[in-house]
C-alpha positions in Angstrom: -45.8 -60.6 -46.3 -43.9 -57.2 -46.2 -47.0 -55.8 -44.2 -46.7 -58.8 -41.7 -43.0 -58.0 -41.4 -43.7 -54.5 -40.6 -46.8 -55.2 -37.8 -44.1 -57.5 -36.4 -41.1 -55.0 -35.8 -43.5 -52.2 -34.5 -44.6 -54.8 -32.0 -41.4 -55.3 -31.1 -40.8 -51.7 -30.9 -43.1 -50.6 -28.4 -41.6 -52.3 -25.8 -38.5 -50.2 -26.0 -40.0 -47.4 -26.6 -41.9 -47.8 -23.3 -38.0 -48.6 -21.6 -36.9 -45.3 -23.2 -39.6 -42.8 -23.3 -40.4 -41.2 -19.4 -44.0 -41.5 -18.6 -45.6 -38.2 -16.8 -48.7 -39.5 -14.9 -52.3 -39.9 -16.2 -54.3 -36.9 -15.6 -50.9 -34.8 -15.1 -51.1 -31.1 -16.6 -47.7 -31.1 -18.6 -46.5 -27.3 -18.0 -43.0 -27.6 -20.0 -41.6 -29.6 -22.7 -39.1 -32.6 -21.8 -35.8 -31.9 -21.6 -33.2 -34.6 -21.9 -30.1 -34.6 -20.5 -26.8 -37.3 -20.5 -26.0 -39.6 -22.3 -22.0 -39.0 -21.2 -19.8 -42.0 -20.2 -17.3 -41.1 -17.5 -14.7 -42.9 -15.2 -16.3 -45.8 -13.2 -14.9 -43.9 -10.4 -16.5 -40.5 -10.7 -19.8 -41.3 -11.1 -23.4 -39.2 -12.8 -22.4 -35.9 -14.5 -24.3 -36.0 -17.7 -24.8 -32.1 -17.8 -21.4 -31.1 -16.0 -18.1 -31.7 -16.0 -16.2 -33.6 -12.6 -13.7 -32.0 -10.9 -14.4 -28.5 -12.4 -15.8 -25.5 -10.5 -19.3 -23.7 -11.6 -20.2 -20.5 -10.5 -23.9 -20.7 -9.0 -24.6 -18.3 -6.9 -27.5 -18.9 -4.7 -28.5 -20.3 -0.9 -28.5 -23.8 0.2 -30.8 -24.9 3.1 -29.8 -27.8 5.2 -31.9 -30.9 4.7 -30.0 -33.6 6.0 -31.6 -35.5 8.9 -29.1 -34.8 11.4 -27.4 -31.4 9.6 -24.5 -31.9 6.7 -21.5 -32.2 6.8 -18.9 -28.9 5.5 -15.2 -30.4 4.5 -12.1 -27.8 3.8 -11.2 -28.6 0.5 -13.4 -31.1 -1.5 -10.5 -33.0 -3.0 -9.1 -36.5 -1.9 -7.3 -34.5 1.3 -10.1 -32.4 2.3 -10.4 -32.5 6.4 -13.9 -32.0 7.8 -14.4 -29.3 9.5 -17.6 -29.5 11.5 -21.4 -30.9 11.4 -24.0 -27.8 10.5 -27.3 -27.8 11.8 -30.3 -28.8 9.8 -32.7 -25.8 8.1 -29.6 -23.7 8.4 -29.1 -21.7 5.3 -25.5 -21.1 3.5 -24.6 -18.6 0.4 -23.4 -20.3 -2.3 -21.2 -19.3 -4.7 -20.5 -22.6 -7.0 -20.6 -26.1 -7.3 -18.0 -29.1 -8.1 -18.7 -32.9 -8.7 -16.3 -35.3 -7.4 -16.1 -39.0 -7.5 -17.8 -39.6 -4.0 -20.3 -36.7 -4.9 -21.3 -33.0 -5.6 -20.1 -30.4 -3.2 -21.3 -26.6 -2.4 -18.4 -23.7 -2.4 -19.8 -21.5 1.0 -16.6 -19.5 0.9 -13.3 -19.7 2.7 -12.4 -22.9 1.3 -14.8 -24.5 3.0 -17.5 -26.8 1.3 -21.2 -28.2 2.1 -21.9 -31.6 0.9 -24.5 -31.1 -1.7 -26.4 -34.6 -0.9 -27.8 -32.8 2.6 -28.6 -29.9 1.4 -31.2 -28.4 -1.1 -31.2 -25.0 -3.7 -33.8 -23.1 -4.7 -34.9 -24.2 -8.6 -36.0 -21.9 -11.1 -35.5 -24.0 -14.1 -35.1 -27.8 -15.2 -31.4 -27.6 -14.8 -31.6 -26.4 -11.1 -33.9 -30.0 -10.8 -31.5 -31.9 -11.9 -28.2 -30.5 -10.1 -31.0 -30.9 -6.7 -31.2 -34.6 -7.8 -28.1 -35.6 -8.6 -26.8 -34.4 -5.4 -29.0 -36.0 -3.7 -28.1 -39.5 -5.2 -24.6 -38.3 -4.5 -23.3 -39.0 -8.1 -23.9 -42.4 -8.4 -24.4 -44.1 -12.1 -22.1 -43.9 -14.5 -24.3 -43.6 -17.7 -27.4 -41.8 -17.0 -29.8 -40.4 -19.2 -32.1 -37.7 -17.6 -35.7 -36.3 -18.4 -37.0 -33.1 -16.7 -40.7 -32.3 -17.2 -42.2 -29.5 -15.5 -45.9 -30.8 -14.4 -49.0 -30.1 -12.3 -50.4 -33.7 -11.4 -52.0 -34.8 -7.6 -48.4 -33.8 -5.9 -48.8 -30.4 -7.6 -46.1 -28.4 -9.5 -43.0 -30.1 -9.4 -40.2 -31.2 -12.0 -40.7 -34.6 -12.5 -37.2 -36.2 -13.2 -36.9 -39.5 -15.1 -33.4 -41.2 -14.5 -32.4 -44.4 -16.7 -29.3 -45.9 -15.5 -27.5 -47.9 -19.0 -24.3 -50.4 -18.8 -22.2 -51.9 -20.9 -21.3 -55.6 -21.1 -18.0 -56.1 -20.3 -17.1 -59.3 -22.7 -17.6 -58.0 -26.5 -15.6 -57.6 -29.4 -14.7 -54.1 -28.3 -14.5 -52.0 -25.0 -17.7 -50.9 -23.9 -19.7 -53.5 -26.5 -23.2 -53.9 -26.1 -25.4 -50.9 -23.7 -27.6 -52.3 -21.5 -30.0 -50.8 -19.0 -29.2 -51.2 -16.0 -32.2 -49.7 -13.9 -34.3 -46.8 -13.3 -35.9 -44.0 -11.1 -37.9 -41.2 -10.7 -38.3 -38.5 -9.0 -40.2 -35.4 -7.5 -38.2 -32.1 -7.4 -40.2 -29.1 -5.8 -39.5 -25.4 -6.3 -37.3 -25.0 -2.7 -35.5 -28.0 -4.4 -36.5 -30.9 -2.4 -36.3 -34.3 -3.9 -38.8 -36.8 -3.1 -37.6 -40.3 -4.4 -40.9 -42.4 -6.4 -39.8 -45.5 -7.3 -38.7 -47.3 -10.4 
């Protein structure tokens, strides 16, 4: 009977285990191991920052390359009375010199006071953490408890990070606040070494 008990739970196990444990494509070369980021419950307001802080300032010093469709948009000040300032052109490039989420997104310091909106442009990635700053400014901070697995691999879209993103709730009606995590949803995604995101589904 005890046996019987057992076979039961670990069928009952797999299930999650599939939920919670990224899967890297059959046939994929894995190049790095998985690292797992989040797991950090913020404001409702400010949205994803499981590996950084919002409304502080990191110094990143690198180049961003415009990759919005139609350019990106550069704001003075990236606080609730920035002003924008003007529309640069798309594969433009822009020294960087740190970076600061806020609750409508993540935002590039190009000097002067004057800031690029992360979501339309891209930086260079030399390391799972530079993925995931790519991605999450490309979903524009949205989420409020996300749990993040980077994986370097070599699979049939070639070297890339591949990012796993599960998005978890809570259920508002419990015995205490935040009672009962739920997941809410999930994504992945392809990040390439000039940091280029490619979005693949669920």
């Amino acid at each position: 009977m005890k046996k019987r008990i057992l076979a039961v739970v670990a069928m009952l196990l797999v299930p999650i285990s599939m939920i919670l444990t990224p899967s890297v494509a059959q046939g994929a070369e894995v190049l790095s191991p998985t690292i797992t980021v989040g797991g950090e419950l913020f404001d409702a307001s400010i949205g994803a920052t499981p590996f950084k802080e919002p409304d502080v300032y990191y110094d990143y010093p690198t180049v961003a390359t415009v990759n919005g469709e139609w350019g990106a948009n550069v704001f003075y000040g990236n606080d609730d009375n920035k002003v924008f300032a003007k529309v640069v052109p798309a594969d433009s490039q822009w020294r960087v010199y740190g970076f600061t989420s806020r609750k409508d997104g993540w935002y590039y310091d190009v000097g002067g006071d004057m800031w690029l909106q992360a979501s339309q442009a891209k930086v260079p990635v030399a390391d799972a953490y530079d993925a995931l700053l790519n991605t999450e400014a490309f979903l524009s901070g949205k989420g409020t408890l996300d749990v993040y697995r980077i994986t370097l691999v070599d699979d049939e879209y070639g070297v890339h990070y591949a990012v796993s993103r599960t998005v978890y709730g809570y259920i508002p009606d419990g015995p205490a606040p935040g009672y009962g995590p739920i997941i809410q949803g999930g994504a992945s995604y392809n990040v390439y070494g000039d940091g280029q995101v490619y979005y693949m589904g669920p």
